[in-house]
TIZA-106849 format. One record per residue (C-alpha): x, y, z. Coordinates in steps of 0.02 Angstrom, whole numbers, padded with zeros to 5 digits, always signed. Layout:
# TIZA-106849
XYZ ...
END
This chain:
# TIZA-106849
+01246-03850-04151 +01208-03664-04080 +01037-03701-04119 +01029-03862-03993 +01138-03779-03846 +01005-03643-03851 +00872-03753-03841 +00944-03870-03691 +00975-03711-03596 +00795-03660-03635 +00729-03836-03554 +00869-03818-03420 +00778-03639-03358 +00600-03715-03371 +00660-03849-03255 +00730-03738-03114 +00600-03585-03157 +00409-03630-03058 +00289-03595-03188 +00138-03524-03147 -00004-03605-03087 -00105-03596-03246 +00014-03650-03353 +00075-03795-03250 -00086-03866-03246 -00099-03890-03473 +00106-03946-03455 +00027-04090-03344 -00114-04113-03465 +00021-04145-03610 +00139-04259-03512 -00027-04347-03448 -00071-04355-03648 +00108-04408-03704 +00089-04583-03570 -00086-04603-03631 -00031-04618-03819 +00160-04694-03800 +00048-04867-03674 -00073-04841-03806 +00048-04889-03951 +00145-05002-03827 +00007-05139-03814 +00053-05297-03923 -00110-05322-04044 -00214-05188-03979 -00152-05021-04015 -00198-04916-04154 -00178-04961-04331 +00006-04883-04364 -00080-04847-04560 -00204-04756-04483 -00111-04657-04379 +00010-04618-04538 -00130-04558-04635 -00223-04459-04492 -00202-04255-04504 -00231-04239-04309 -00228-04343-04163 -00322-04269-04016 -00292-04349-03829 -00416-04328-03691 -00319-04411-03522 -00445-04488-03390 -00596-04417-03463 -00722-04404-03318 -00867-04545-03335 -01003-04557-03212 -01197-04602-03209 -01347-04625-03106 -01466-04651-03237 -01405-04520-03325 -01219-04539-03385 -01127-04390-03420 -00972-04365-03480 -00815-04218-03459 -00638-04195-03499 -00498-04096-03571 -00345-04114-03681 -00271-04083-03834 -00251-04094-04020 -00106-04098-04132 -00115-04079-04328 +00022-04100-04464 +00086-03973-04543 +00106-03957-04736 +00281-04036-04757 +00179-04174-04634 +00288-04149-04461 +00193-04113-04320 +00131-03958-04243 +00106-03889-04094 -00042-03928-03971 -00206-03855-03941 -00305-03882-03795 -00487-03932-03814 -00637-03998-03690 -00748-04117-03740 -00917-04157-03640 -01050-04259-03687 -01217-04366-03600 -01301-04536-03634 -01469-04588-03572 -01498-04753-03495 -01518-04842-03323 -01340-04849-03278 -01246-04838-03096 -01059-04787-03062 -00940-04671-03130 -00735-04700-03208 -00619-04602-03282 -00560-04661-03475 -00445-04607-03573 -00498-04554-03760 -00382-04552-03906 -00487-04470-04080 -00384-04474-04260 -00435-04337-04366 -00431-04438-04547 -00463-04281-04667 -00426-04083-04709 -00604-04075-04662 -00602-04138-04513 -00451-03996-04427 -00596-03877-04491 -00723-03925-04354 -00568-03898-04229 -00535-03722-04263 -00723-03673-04251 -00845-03635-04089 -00879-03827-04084 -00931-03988-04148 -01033-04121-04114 -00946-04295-04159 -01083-04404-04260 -01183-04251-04298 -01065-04089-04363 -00938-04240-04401 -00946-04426-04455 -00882-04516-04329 -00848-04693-04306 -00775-04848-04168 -00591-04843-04231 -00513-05030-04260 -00364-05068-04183 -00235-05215-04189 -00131-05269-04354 -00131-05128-04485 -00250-05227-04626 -00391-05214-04477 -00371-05031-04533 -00471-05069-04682 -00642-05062-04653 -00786-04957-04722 -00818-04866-04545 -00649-04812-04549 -00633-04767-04741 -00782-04645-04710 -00778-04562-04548 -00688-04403-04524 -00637-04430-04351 -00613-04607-04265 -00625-04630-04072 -00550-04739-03959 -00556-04779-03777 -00451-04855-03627 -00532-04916-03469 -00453-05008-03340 -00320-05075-03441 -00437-05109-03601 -00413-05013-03759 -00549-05021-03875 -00659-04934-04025 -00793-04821-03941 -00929-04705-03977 -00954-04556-03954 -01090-04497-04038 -01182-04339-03964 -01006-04271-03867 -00978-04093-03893 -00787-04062-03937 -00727-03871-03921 -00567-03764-03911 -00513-03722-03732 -00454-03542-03768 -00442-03508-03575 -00289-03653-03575 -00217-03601-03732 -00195-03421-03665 -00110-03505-03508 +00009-03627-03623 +00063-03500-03728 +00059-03327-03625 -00055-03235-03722 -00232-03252-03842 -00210-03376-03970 -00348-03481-04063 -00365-03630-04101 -00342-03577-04308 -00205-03501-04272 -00116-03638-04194 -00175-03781-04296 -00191-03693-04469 -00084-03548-04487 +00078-03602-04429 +00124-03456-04325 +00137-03531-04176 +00305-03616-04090 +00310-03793-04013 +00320-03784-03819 +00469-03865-03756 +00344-03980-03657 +00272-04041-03812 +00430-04117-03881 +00420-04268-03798 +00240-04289-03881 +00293-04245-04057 +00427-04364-04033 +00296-04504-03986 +00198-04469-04134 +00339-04453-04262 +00375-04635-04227 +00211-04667-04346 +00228-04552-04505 
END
């Protein structure tokens, strides 16, 4: 009971305290993250594999990854990653960037949102190093979605990480092949007040939940 009244009045003070710049800029990346995934789940047929997600070790969310081309497509964005822990509950968040290019004669630009399931222990070991390239460091693969036997195919028994995609209202398997996914120490430092790795956070268990997070541990609790 003490243990709850301490941590309203905790959320209470955050709400009525300005944080600093810094750090209100990766709370807005994990509320951002939190929508993404909760209208993710939400769409009837076409969300994510709820098997999947129960046997995933980390689920990393990129909100309205930047997408533009003029011949050249590149791609840019930032967000998060959160891995189970070993009684399987979910841990806190570290923030990552991902960027990425693809050749071909192509005009325009978007913004997508990208949701990645990390299926395997060896997977949460390309997270906590420099970086990784998805379909070359790790196997990668389109991730099905709809009804949970759509789960079971041989792309999604062997890849380490899946990706997924939303555009303009359409969520979908994607590649991403040849994107570059790395820790963002710079907005882990301004999440948690001080230098903390991406090991440290995913791995070693020394690291506390933000209050902001709750409301995405929550979200992905619903699918154990």
């Amino acid at each position: 009971m003490l243990t709850r009244i301490a941590a309203a009045l905790s959320l209470a003070l955050l709400l009525i305290t300005p944080l600093p710049a810094d750090r209100q800029r990766e709370v807005e990346q994990i509320k951002n993250a939190t929508e993404v995934f909760t209208e993710v789940m939400n769409i009837p047929d076409k969300s994510i594999p709820q098997d999947l997600l129960s046997r995933a070790e980390c689920v990393a969310i990129v909100p309205s990854m930047k997408k533009g081309a003029f011949v050249v497509g590149v791609h840019y964005g930032r967000g998060l990653v959160v891995c189970r822990k070993e009684n399987r509950q979910w841990g806190p968040p570290s923030m990552l960037t991902i960027t990425g290019g693809s050749f071909g004669i192509q005009i325009g630009g978007q913004a997508i949102d990208v949701v990645m399931l990390v299926m395997n222990k060896k997977g949460i070991n390309f997270l906590v190093g420099d970086k990784f390239t998805l379909g070359g460091d790790a196997a990668v693969a389109a991730g099905p979605v709809g009804r949970a036997t759509s789960a079971e195919t041989n792309a999604a028994m062997r890849a380490q990480i899946l990706t997924y995609s939303r555009a303009r209202g359409l969520f979908a398997g994607v590649s991403l092949k040849g994107a570059v996914v790395k820790p963002d120490d710079d907005a882990n430092r301004d999440l948690y007040g001080r230098e903390v790795s991406a090991k440290t956070i995913l791995l070693e268990g020394k690291v506390g939940t933000p209050p902001e997070a709750e409301p995405l541990i929550s979200a992905l609790a619903k699918y154990r």
